[in-house]
N, C-alpha and C positions, 0 to 999 in steps of 0.2 A: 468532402470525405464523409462525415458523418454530423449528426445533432444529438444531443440528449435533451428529450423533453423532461418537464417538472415530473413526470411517473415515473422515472426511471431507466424508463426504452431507448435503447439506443436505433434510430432510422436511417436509414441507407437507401440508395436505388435498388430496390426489390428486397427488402428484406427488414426485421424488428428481430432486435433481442437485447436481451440482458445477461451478461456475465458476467458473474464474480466469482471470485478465489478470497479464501481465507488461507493465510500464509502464517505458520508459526516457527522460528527459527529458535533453538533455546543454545544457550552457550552451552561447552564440553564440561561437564561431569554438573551441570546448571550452576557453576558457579560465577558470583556477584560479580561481573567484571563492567558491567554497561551503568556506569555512574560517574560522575566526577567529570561531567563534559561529555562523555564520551556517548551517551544516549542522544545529546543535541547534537551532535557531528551525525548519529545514525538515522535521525530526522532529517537535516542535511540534506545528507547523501539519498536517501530512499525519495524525498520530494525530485530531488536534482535527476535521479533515472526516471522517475513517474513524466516529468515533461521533455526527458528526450524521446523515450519511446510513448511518448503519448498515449499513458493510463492514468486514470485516475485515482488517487488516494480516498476512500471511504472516510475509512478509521486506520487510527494507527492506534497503539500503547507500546509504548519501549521500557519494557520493566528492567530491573538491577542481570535476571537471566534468563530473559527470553523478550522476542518482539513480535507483535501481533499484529496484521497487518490484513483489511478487509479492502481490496482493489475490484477496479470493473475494468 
């Protein structure tokens, strides 16, 4: 399919790159509801679709309203 070397580059048959998305999802009216467990279920969950559809997780921060999320 593909390799990532140590720079970053993703290489292929015929082809080099890099992409990433910076994802910010913030809860409705940004109120504090991702706590109390509930940010470790959204770490979970966000690791658990990253190795079905086979991306990678950068960075993550899961704050109390909002989650930030650097993928390639």
């Amino acid at each position: 399919m593909f390799t990532i070397n140590k720079n970053g580059l993703s290489y292929g048959r015929g082809y080099v790159y890099s992409l990433q998305y910076h994802l910010v999802w913030c809860t409705k009216y940004r109120k504090k509801v991702l706590k109390d467990g509930i940010d470790v279920e959204c770490k979970e969950m966000l690791e658990s679709l990253a190795q079905e559809y086979k991306f990678q997780i950068l960075a993550m921060e899961v704050r109390p309203d909002h989650i930030h999320l650097l993928v390639d």
